[in-house]
Structure formats: structure tokens, C-alpha cells
C-alpha positions as CSV (number, residue, x, y, z in Angstrom):
1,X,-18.4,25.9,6.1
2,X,-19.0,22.1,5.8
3,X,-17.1,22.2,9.0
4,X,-19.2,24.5,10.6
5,X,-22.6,22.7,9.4
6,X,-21.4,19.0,10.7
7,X,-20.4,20.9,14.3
8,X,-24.9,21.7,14.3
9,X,-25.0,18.2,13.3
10,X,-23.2,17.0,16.3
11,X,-25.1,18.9,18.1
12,X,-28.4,18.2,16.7
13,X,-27.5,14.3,16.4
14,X,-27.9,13.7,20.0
15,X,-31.5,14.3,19.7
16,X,-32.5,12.7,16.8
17,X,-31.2,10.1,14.4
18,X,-29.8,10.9,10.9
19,X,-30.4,9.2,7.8
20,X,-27.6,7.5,5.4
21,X,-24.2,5.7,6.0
22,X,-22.8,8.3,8.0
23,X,-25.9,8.7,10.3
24,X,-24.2,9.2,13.5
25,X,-21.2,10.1,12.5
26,X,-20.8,14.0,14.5
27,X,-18.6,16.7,13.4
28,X,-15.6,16.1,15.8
29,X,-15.1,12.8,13.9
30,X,-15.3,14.0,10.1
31,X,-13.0,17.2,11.6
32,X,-10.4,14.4,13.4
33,X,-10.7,12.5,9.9
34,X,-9.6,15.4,7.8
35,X,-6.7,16.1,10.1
36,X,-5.5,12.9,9.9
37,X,-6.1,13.2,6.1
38,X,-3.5,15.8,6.0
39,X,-0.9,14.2,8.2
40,X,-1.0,11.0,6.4
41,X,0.3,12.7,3.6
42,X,2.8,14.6,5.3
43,X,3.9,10.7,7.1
44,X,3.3,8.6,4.1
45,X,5.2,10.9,1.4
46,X,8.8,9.9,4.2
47,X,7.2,6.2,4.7
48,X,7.2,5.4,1.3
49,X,10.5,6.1,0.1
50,X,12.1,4.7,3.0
51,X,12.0,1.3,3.2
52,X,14.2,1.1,-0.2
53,X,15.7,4.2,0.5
54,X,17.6,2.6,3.4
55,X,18.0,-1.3,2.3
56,X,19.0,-0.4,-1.3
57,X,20.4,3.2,-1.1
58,X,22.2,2.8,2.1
59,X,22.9,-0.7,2.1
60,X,20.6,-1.0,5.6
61,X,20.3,-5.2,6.2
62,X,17.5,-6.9,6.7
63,X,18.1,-7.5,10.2
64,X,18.6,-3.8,11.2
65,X,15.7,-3.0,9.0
66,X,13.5,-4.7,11.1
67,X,14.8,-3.5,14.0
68,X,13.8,-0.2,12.6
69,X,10.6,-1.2,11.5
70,X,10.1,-2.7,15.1
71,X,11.7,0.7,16.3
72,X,9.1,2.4,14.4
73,X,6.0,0.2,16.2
74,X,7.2,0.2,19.6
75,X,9.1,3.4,20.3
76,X,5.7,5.0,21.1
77,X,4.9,2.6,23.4
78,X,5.2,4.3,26.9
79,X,4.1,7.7,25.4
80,X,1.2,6.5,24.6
81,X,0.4,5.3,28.2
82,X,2.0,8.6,29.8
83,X,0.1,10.6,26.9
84,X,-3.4,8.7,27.6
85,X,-3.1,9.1,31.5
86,X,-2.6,13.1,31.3
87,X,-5.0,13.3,28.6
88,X,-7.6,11.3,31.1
89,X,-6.6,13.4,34.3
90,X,-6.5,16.9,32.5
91,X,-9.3,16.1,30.1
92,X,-7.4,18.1,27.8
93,X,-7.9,15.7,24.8
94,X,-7.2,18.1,22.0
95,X,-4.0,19.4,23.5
96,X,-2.1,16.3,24.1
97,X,-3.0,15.0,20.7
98,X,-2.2,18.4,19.6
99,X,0.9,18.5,21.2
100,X,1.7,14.5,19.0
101,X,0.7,16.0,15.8
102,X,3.4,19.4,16.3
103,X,6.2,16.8,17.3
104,X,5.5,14.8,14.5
105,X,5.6,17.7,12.2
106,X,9.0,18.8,13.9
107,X,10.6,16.3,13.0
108,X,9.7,15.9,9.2
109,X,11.9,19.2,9.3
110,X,15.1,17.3,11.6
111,X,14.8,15.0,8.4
112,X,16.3,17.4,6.2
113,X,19.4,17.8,8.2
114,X,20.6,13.9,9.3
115,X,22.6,11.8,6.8
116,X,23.4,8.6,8.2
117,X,21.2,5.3,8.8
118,X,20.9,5.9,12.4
119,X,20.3,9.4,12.6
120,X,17.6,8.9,10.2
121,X,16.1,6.2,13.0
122,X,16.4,8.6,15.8
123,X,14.5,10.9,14.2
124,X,11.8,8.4,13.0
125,X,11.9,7.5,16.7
126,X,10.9,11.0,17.7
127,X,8.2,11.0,15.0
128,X,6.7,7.7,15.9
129,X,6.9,9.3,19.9
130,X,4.2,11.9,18.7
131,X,1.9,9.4,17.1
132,X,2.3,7.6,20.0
133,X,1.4,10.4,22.0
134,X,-1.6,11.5,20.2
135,X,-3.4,8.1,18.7
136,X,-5.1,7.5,22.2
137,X,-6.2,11.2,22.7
138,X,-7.5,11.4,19.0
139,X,-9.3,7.6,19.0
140,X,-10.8,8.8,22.4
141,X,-12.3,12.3,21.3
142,X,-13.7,9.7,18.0
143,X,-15.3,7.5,21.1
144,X,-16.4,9.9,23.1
145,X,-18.3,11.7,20.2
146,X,-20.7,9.0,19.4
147,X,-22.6,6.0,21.2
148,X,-21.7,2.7,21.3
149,X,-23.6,0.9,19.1
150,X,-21.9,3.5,16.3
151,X,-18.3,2.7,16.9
152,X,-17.4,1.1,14.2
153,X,-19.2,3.7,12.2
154,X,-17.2,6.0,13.2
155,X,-14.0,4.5,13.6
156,X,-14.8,3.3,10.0
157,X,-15.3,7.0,8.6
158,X,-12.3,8.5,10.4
159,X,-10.4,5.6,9.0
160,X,-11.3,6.3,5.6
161,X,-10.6,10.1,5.3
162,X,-7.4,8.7,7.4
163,X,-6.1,6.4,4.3
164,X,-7.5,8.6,1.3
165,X,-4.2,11.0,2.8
166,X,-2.4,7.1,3.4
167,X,-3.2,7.0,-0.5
168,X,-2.3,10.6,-1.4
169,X,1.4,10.8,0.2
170,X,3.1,7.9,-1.6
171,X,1.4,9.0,-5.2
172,X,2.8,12.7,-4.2
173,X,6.0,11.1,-3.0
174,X,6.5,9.6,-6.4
175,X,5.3,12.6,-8.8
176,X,8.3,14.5,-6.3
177,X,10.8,11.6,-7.3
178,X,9.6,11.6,-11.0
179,X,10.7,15.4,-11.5
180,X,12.9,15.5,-9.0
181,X,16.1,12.3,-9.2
182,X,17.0,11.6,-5.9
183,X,15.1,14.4,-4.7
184,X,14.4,12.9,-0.9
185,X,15.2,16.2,0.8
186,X,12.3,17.9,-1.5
187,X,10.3,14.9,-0.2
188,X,11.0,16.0,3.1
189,X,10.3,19.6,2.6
190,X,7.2,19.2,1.2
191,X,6.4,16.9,3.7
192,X,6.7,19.1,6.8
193,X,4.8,22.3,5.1
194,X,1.4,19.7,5.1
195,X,2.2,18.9,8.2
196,X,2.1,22.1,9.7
197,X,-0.9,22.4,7.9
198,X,-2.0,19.4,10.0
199,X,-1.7,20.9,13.2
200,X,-3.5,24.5,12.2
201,X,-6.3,22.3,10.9
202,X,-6.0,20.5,14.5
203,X,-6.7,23.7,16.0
204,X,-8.9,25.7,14.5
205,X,-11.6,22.8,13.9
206,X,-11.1,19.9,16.4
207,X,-13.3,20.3,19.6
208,X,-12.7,19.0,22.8
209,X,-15.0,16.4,23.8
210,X,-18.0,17.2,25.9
211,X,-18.1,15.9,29.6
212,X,-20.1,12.7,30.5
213,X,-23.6,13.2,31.0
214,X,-23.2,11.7,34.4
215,X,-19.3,13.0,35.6
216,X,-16.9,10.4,36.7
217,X,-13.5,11.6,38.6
218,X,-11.1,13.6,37.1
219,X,-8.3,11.4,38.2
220,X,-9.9,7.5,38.2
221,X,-7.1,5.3,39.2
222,X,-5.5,3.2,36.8
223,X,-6.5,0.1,38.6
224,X,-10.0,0.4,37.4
225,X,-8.8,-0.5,33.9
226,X,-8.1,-3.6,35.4
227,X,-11.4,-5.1,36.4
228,X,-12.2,-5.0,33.0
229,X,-12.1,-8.3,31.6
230,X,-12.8,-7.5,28.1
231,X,-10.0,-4.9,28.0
232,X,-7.6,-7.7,29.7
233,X,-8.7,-10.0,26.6
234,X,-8.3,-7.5,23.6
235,X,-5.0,-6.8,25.0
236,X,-3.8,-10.4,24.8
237,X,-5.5,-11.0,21.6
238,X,-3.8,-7.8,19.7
239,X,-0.5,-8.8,21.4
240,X,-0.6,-12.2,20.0
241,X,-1.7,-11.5,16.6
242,X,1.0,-8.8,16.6
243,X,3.9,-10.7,17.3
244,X,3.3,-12.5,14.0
245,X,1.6,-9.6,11.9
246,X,4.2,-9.1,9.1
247,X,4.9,-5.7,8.2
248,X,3.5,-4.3,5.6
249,X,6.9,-2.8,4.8
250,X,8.4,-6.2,4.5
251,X,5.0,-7.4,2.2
252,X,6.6,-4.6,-0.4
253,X,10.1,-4.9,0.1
254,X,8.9,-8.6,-1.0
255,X,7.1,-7.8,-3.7
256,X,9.7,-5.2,-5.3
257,X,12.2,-8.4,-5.3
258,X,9.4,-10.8,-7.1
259,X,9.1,-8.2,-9.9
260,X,12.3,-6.5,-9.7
261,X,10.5,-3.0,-9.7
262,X,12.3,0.1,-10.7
263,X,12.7,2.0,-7.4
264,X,10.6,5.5,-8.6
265,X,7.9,3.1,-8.5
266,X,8.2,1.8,-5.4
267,X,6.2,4.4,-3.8
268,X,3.0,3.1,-5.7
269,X,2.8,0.1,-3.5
270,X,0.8,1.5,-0.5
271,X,-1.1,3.5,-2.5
272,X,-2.9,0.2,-3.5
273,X,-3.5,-0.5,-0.1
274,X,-4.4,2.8,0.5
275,X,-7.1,2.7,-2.1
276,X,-8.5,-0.8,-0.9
277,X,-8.1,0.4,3.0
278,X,-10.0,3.5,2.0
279,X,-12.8,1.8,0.3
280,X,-13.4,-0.7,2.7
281,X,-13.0,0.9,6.3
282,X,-16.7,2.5,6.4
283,X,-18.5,-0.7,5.5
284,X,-15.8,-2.5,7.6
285,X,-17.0,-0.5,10.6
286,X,-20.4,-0.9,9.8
287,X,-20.5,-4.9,9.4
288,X,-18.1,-4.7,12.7
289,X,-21.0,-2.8,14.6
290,X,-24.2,-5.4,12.8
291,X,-22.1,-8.5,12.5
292,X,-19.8,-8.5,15.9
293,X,-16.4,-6.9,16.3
294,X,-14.6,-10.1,17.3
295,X,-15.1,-12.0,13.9
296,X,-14.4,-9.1,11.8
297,X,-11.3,-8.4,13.7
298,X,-10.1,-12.1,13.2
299,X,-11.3,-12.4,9.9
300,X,-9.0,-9.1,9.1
301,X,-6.0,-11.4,10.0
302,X,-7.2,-14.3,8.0
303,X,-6.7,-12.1,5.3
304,X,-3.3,-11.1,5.9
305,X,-2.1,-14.9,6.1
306,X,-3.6,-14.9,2.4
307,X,-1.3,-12.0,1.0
308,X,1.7,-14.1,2.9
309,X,0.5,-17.4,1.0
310,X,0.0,-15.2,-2.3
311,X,3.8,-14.2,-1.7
312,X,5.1,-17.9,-1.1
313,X,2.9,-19.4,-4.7
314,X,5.6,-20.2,-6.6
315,X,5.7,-18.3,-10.1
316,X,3.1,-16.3,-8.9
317,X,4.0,-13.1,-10.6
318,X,3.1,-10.1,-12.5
319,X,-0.1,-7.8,-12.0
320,X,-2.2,-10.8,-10.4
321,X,0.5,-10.8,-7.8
322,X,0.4,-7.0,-7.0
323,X,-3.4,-6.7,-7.3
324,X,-4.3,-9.5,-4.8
325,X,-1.6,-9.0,-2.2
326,X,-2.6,-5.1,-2.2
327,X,-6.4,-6.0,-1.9
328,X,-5.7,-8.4,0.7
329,X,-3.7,-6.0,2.7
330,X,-6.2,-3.1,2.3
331,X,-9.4,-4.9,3.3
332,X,-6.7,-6.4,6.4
333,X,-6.1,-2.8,8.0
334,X,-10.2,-2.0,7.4
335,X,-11.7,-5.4,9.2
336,X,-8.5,-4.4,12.1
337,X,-7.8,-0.9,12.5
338,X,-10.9,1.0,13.6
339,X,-12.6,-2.3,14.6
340,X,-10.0,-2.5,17.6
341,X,-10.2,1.1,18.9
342,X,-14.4,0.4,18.0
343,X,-14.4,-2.6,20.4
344,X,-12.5,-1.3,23.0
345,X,-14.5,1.9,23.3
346,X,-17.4,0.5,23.7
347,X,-16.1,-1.1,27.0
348,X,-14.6,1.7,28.3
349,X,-15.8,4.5,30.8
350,X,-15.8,7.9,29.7
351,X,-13.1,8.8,32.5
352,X,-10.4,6.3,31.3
353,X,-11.2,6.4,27.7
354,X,-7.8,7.5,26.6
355,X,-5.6,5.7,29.1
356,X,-7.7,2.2,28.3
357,X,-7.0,3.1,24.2
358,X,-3.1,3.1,25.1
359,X,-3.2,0.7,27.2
360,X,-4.2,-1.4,24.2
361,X,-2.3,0.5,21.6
362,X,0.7,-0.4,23.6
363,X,0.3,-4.0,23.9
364,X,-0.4,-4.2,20.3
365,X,2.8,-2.1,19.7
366,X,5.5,-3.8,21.5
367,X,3.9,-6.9,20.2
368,X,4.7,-5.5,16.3
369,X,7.7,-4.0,17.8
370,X,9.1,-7.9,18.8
371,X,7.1,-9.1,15.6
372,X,9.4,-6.8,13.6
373,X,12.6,-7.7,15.0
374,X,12.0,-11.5,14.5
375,X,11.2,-11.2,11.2
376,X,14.2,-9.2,10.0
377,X,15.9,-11.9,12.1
378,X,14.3,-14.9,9.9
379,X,14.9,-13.2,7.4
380,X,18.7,-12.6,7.4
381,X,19.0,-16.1,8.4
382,X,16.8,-18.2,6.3
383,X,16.0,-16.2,3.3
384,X,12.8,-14.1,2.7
385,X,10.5,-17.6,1.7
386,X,10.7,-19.7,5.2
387,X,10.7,-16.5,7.1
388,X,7.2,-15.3,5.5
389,X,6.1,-19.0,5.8
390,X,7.2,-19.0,9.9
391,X,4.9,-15.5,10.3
392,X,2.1,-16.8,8.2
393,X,2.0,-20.3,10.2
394,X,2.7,-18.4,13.5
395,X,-0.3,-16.1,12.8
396,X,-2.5,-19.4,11.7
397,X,-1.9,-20.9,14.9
398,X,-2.7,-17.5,17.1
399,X,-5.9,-17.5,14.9
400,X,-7.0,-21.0,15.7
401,X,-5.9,-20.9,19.4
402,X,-8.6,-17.4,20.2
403,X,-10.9,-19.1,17.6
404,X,-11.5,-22.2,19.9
405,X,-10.5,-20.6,23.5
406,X,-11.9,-17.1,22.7
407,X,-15.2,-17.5,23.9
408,X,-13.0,-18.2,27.6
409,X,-9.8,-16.6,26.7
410,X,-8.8,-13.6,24.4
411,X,-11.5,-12.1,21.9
412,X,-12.9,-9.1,20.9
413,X,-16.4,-8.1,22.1
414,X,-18.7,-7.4,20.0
């Protein structure tokens, strides 16, 4: 029903303006949102467990832990372009990221049958390939819904309802765990059935989005994208911060060691994040859209380089420790997230939405992917301290280079 009354919204939105925080915001983005809702508990219940599922349980090192963690970020790289370009030239949106969301939900299943480190990274792989494949699609129907100057809004709602199921999957994760010792393959069970549910919800609710009021050609060459200088720029800024963005997988692995925490509650972690992410990403959006994208974007990394420095106080332990490098991380992901895809849509034309969005998504994800592998790499060789001090000074100095060149060089428009 609610479904049904934000679709006459949408409808009726383009005519006159609504009243409220989510004025603006059209059906196809609260629809999107509650999709994503859905799968992010399905992904987050297996993310959770994982990281000390495979270092302490399996014995996984450092090093090949960030090569997994960089596997995760940049196996979906050349989907996403390939996935963007037919979405663009088909205008079949819905079905490519349809077609992400059903792969993904596959694979939560081919979890309950692989046993070894490997196999459990192939299949991770495959799951990250169809979030690759339908991020682009999915932020582009969001983009395409809406005008400009709402972006962020947007960006900022679907975020939300995003990370409310980014909070739900660990705390479901651990009540499975609780009853269940050992119980990963429930985990994994469970996980898959609200996946499915995902993809029905993707189906029966999600619209295609509606064809520019003035058409542009079905197949646009690529080339376009590149006489775009602000798309050029948000590239190389997102790549450079993302070679030195520290994983938030590494952030908890960090903070389990600090306060030796018993492994059933490891889960909890990102749900903290979750909670701060969720709380944040709508006025995020909305100070992105009022205040300019570029400093909210930068200012999102500032505060990652404060969760690292709350990591390296010495001493610093105990709930103070967990509460501020949680908050810090949450209110990260909301001033970054949606205030990319926001900034980058409102640049785009209609007819390359999707492929421009990967484009972007990709460079961001093989910079994470290289990010990932160097940090597992610091790590295994100088300890977990000077390797979080190298990312946190390595993402100071991206920061202060695009702070003073940016206005010339790589920024985000606002």
C-alpha cells in the first residue's frame, strides 16, 4: 500500500513540490531503499562473521586477509563497467540490477557447500560480481528519479533504509550464533532465504526509470564520458582517497584485539556503524546538496583519519574506544557514500547515467582493492600500529594535496 501511494507521489512530485525532509524523494527511491534494506541483511549476516571467522577460525593471515578484503572491493570492477554500458544501451535498468541482486542471492546458497579458505573467496568473488553488476544500474534509476538539486536527498534516503538492513544483519547474525555454537551454515541459510526475498521485492515494486524528457541515443559512445571534466576529477579523487581508505574490516579486526572481545560478539561491531551511518546519511545528503558535495565528501575522510588516530591513542581502551571509532566510521560512510553517487549524477547525461556511475565505482574499487592489499601487507610486516599510522598519514596527505589543488585538480562538484 505505502508502496503504491509513494508510486502517485512520484508521479504527482514532478508537478509540484512536497513538504518535509523527504520532499522530493519519489517512490522508485523509497522502493530501491527497501530492497536494499533486505539485501543488506542477507550480505551483512555472512560479512560479519567473516572477517574472524577466517583469521581466527581458519587461521587466514593478515596478508591473505587483505588480499581478500581487496578481492572483495575490486572483483566487481569490470562488471560494473560491462553491467553499466548494457544497462545504458538497453535502458533496461531494473533488469541488470535485477539480474546483480539474483547472483548475489545464488551465491549465499554456494556458501553452504565450500569448506576451505579459498573456496570461501571464490564464492565471495561471485557475490561481490553481482553487486558490482547492479550498484550502477540501482544508483542510476535513484538519479534518474529526481532532479539535481535533490541528489543528495535522495542518495541520503536510499542510504539510510540501505544501512538500517547494514544494522539488522550482524545483530541477526549474532542472535543466530547465540542459539546456535558454530552455527555459520544456519547463518548462511538464513541468509539466502532474505535474499531471495530481495529480488521478489526487486521485482514486483522497482520501476524502470522514465525516458528523458528530451531523448538522447540509445547507444551514446563511451567517449562522451570523457569530455567531462568533473567526472575525470571525481575519479581521481575517489581513487586516491581509496588507496589509503582502511577497511572497515581491519578497523574491527583492530578493535577486537584492543579489548580482546569474545568472538559471539564480534558481530556487534558494524552494527554500531550501522546505527550511526543510518542516522546520519539523510541529513548527510541534505547538508551535501545546501552546503556543496566536495567539502562534505572530504570532510567524510577527515573523519576516518580520526577513528585511525583513536585506534593508535595509547591506552585508549574500553567503551570510549568502541563508541568513538563506531561514530566516526558511521558519520564517514554518510558524508561519502551517497554524496559520491549524488555528485556524480548531477553531472551526468541521462543516456550515460549508469555507465558514468561505474565508471566511478570502478576507479574507487580497484583503488580499495590495491588499498586492501597494502594494508594486509603493512600489516604482516610491521605490526597492526605503524601500518594504521602509514594509511592514516597516507590519507592526510591525499586530503591536503585535493584541498589545496582541488579547485584545479581532483574535487567533487558541488
Amino acid at each position: 500500500m505505502y508502496l503504491s501511494t509513494s508510486r502517485a507521489a512520484d508521479i504527482a512530485g514532478r508537478t509540484s513540490p512536497a513538504r518535509g525532509p523527504l520532499r522530493a524523494v519519489p517512490g522508485t527511491v523509497i522502493a530501491l531503499g527497501l530492497v536494499s534494506l533486505v539485501t543488506d541483511v542477507s550480505a551483512e549476516m555472512v560479512t560479519a562473521v567473516l572477517p574472524l571467522y577466517l583469521v581466527a577460525g581458519l587461521g587466514m593471515s593478515p596478508l591473505a586477509f587483505g588480499a581478500l578484503d581487496g578481492l572483495h572491493q575490486g572483483a566487481t570492477a569490470l562488471l560494473r563497467i560491462v553491467g553499466g554500458r548494457v544497462a545504458d544501451r538497453t535502458r533496461r535498468r531494473k533488469l541488470v540490477a535485477g539480474t546483480g541482486y539474483a547472483l548475489s542471492a545464488a551465491c549465499k546458497a554456494a556458501l553452504l557447500v565450500v569448506a576451505t579458505p579459498w573456496s570461501v573467496a571464490a564464492v565471495l568473488a561471485a557475490d561481490r560480481a553481482g553487486k558490482g553488476l547492479r550498484t550502477a544500474p540501482r544508483d542510476a534509476l535513484i538519479s534518474l528519479s529526481c532532479p539535481p538539486q535533490d541528489q543528495g536527498r535522495a542518495f541520503g534516503v536510499h542510504r539510510a533504509l540501505d544501512t538500517a538492513g547494514a544494522l539488522l544483519g550482524p545483530l541477526a547474525a549474532f542472535g543466530v550464533l547465540w542459539v546456535v555454537v558454530d552455527g555459520y551454515d544456519t547463518v548462511f541459510t538464513v541468509s539466502c532465504c532474505v535474499a531471495v526475498l530481495g529480488v521478489a521485492l526487486l521485482a514486483l515494486f522497482v520501476r524502470e526509470a522514465p525516458a528523458p524528457a528530451v531523448p538522447g541515443p540509445a547507444r551514446a559512445p563511451v567517449r562522451t564520458l570523457v569530455r567531462i571534466p568533473e567526472l575525470r576529477r571525481l575519479c581521481l579523487t575517489s581513487a586516491a582517497l581509496g588507496l589509503f581508505t582502511v577497511g572497515d574490516a581491519f578497523l574491527y579486526l583492530l578493535l577486537q584485539r584492543r579489548l580482546d572481545l569474545p568472538a559471539a560478539y564480534f558481530p556487534l561491531l558494524p552494527v554500531g556503524t550501522a546505527a550511526v551511518f543510518l542516522l546520519a546519511a539523510v541529513p548527510a545528503g541534505r547538508f551535501a546538496d545546501r552546503l556543496g558535495r566536495r567539502r562534505v565528501f572530504l570532510g567524510g575522510h577527515v573523519l576516518l583519519v580520526g577513528a585511525c588516530l583513536l585506534l593508535l591513542v595509547p591506552g585508549a581502551a574500553g567503551p570510549p574506544l568502541v563508541v568513538g571509532v563506531l561514530t566516526l566510521l558511521g558519520l564517514f560512510y554518510a558524508a561519502t557514500d551517497g554524496v559520491l553517487m549524488a555528485a556524480a549524477g548531477s553531472v551526468l547525461p541521462a543516456e550515460l547515467r549508469t555507465t558514468g556511475l561505474a565508471v566511478l565505482q570502478t576507479a574507487q574499487a580497484l583503488a580499495r582493492f590495491a588499498g586492501s592489499v597494502l594494508f594486509g601487507a603493512a600489516w604482516t610486516l610491521w605490526g597492526p600500529g605503524p601500518a594504521l599510522a602509514a594509511g592514516a598519514g597516507g590519507l592526510l596527505l591525499s586530503l591536503a594535496v585535493i584541498a589545496v589543488f582541488g579547485r584545479r585538480g581532483p574535487h567533487v562538484p558541488s
